[in-house]
Every structure is written in structure tokens, then in C-alpha cells.
C-alpha positions in Angstrom: 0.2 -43.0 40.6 2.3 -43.0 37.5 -0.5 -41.5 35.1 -0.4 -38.7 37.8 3.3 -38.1 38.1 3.1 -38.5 33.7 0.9 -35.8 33.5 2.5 -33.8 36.1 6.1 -34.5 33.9 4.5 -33.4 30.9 2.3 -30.6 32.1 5.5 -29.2 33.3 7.3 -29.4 30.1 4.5 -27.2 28.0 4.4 -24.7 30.7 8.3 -24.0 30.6 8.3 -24.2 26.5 5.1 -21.6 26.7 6.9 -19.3 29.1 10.4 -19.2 26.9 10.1 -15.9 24.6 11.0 -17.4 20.7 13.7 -16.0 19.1 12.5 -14.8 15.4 13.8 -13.4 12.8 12.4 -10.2 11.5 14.8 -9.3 8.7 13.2 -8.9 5.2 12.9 -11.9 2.6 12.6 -9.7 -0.5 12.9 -5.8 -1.0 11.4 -3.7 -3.7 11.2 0.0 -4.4 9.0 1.6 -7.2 7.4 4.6 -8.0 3.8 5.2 -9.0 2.4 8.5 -10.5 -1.0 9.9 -10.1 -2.6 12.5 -12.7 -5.8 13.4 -11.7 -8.4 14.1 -14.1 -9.0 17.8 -13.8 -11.7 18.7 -17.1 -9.0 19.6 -19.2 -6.2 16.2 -19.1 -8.4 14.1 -20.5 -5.5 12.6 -22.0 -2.8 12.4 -19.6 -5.1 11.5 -16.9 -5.1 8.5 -14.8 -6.9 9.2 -12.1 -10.1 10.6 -11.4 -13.0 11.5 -9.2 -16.1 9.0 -9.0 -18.0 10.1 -6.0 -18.0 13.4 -4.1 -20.1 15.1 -1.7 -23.7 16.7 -2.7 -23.2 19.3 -5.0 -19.2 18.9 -5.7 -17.7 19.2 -8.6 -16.0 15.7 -10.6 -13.2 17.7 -11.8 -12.6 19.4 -8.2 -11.4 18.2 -5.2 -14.0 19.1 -2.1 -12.9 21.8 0.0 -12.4 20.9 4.1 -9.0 18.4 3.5 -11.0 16.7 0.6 -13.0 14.8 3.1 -15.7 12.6 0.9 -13.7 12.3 -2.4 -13.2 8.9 -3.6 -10.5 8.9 -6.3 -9.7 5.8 -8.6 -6.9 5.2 -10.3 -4.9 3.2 -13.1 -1.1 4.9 -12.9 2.1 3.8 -14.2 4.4 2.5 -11.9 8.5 2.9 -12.5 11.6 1.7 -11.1 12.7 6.2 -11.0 11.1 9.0 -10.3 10.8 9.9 -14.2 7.3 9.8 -14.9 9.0 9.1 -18.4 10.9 6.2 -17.4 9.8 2.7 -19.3 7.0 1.4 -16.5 7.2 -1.6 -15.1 3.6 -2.0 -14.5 0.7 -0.4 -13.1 -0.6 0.6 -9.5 -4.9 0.2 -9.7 -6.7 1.0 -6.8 -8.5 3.7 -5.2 -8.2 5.9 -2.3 -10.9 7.7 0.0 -10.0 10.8 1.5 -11.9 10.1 5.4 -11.1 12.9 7.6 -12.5 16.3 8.4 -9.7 17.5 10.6 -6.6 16.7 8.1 -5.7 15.5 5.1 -6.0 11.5 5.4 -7.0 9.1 2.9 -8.2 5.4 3.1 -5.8 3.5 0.6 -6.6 0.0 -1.7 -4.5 -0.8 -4.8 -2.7 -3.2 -6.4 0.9 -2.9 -8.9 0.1 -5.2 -11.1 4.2 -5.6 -12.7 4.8 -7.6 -16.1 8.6 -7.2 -17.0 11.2 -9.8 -17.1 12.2 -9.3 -13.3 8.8 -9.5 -11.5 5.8 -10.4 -13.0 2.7 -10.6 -10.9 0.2 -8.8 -8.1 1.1 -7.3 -4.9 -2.1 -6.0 -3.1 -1.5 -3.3 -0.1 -4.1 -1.7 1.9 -4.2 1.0 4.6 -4.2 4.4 6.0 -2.6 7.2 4.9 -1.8 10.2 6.7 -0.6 12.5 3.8 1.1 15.3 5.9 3.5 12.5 7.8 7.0 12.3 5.6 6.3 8.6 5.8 3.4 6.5 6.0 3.2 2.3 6.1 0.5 0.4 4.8 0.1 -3.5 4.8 0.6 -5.7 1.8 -1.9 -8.5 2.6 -1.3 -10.7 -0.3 0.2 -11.1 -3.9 0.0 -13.3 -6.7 2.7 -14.3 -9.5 6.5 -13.7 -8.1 4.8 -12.6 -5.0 2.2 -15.4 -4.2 1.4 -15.2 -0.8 3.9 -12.7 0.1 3.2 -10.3 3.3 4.9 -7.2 4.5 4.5 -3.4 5.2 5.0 -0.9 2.4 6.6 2.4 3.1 5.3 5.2 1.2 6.7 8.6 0.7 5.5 11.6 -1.3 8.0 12.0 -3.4 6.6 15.1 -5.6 3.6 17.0 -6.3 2.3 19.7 -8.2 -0.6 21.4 -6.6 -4.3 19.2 -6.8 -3.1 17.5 -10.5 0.2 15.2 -9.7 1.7 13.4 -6.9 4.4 10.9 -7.3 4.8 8.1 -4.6 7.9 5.8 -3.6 7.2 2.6 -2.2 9.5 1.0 -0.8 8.3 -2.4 0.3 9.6 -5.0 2.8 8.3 -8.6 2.2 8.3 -10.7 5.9 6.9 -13.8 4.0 7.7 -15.1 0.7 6.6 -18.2 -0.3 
């Protein structure tokens, strides 16, 4: 009888601790902003360009996005990344990655990069990955990992298109929340 009425006491106990909701705290451990900025290579930048077209439907041009929202582009880049939005500013490190534009219906690209930052304040890898719905004013994407000042660090990164000038330049904030830090 008292193995039964011990089991009973303690089955009890888990099922009230399981049914309890757990109070957490969702605040932000660390908060960064930065700015990257994409040139895309367009047959005549060769030397300010640092971005460009690698794969593109049959028959497209390399130094042309694809007509219909871009869909089948894949665009990889190696762009400076700033603390401002002055593409002149010192940079703080770079953003490498690519990004696949994947829908027929709007523009919409499939993001993967990493800022890889080497200055006195933060030096290491933050690696984000996600969709993008270019038209929204704001878009999140994860950041899944990081090495360096960030090792093992996870959040959401908030990204805004800050500028553009037609098919050639976009400028991105990022404003990233960090939920674990390590």
C-alpha cells in the first residue's frame, strides 16, 4: 500500500508542476545594429562590385536580373558591413552569403549570410538565415548560431531596406536581438 499511495504522491506532484505555465524572460541579452551594402555586378562595376549573379534561368543574362520578380537568380555576395548608413563609413566587417530570389508572384528572396566583424568591439561570426519578403517595410530572419563574441548566440534579425538605387544598390539595417548569449 505505501508504494501505491508514493507513486500516487508523486505522480501528483509532476502533473501540477507540468500544468503551471513558466514564467520566462523574453527580453534581449545583447543588441546590435549594422548596415550592410550590396553592389551588384552589372558588366560595367567591375570594380565597385560586390555582389554578383552566379546562376540564372536558361538563356538570362549574368549581368541582368531575370524579368518576372527575379524569380531564379541566385546572387552571392561579399559586402561591407558599417555601423551608419554611409557606404563610406570605416567597415566593421563583412556580410557573405547569398540570396535566391524564389517566387513568381512577388519579389521574395531565400536569404544565407554571415557578418563576419573584426574590430575592437566585436570580433567574430553571426550566421542568420531566412526569408525575405522584400516589399514588407520589415522582414525577420533567424540567427542560428555565431562564433567569436557571439559563440552560440540565437536571436531574430530585423532587417529593413534602408536605400536603393534601381537593380545596382540596396543598403540593409539589421538590427539584431540576441535571446541567448553564452
Amino acid at each position: 500500500m505505501g508504494t501505491k499511495a508514493t507513486f500516487f504522491v508523486f505522480f501528483t506532484f509532476f502533473a501540477l508542476c507540468s500544468s503551471f505555465p513558466v514564467e520566462r524572460n523574453y527580453a534581449p541579452c545583447k543588441h546590435l545594429v549594422l548596415f550592410f551594402h550590396d553592389i551588384l555586378y552589372n558588366g560595367r562595376n567591375a570594380l565597385n562590385a560586390t555582389s554578383a549573379i552566379v546562376a540564372a534561368p536558361q538563356g538570362a543574362n549574368l549581368t541582368q536580373l531575370a524579368n518576372l520578380f527575379h524569380f531564379g537568380n541566385l546572387v552571392v555576395f561579399d559586402d561591407p558591413v558599417t555601423l551608419d548608413n554611409n557606404l563610406q563609413s570605416e567597415p566593421v566587417g563583412r556580410a557573405q552569403g547569398f540570396y535566391i530570389y524564389d517566387s513568381k508572384n512577388t519579389f521574395s528572396a531565400c536569404l544565407g549570410f554571415t557578418f563576419v566583424l573584426n574590430t575592437t568591439h566585436h570580433e567574430g561570426t553571426i550566421t542568420l538565415a531566412g526569408a525575405d519578403p522584400t516589399l514588407k517595410k520589415t522582414r525577420d530572419i533567424s540567427v542560428t548560431g555565431g562564433t567569436g563574441d557571439f559563440f552560440m548566440h540565437r536571436g531574430i534579425a530585423t532587417i529593413m531596406t534602408d536605400a536603393f538605387e534601381g537593380e545596382v544598390y540596396f543598403r540593409l539595417r539589421v538590427e539584431i536581438k540576441f535571446y541567448e548569449c553564452w
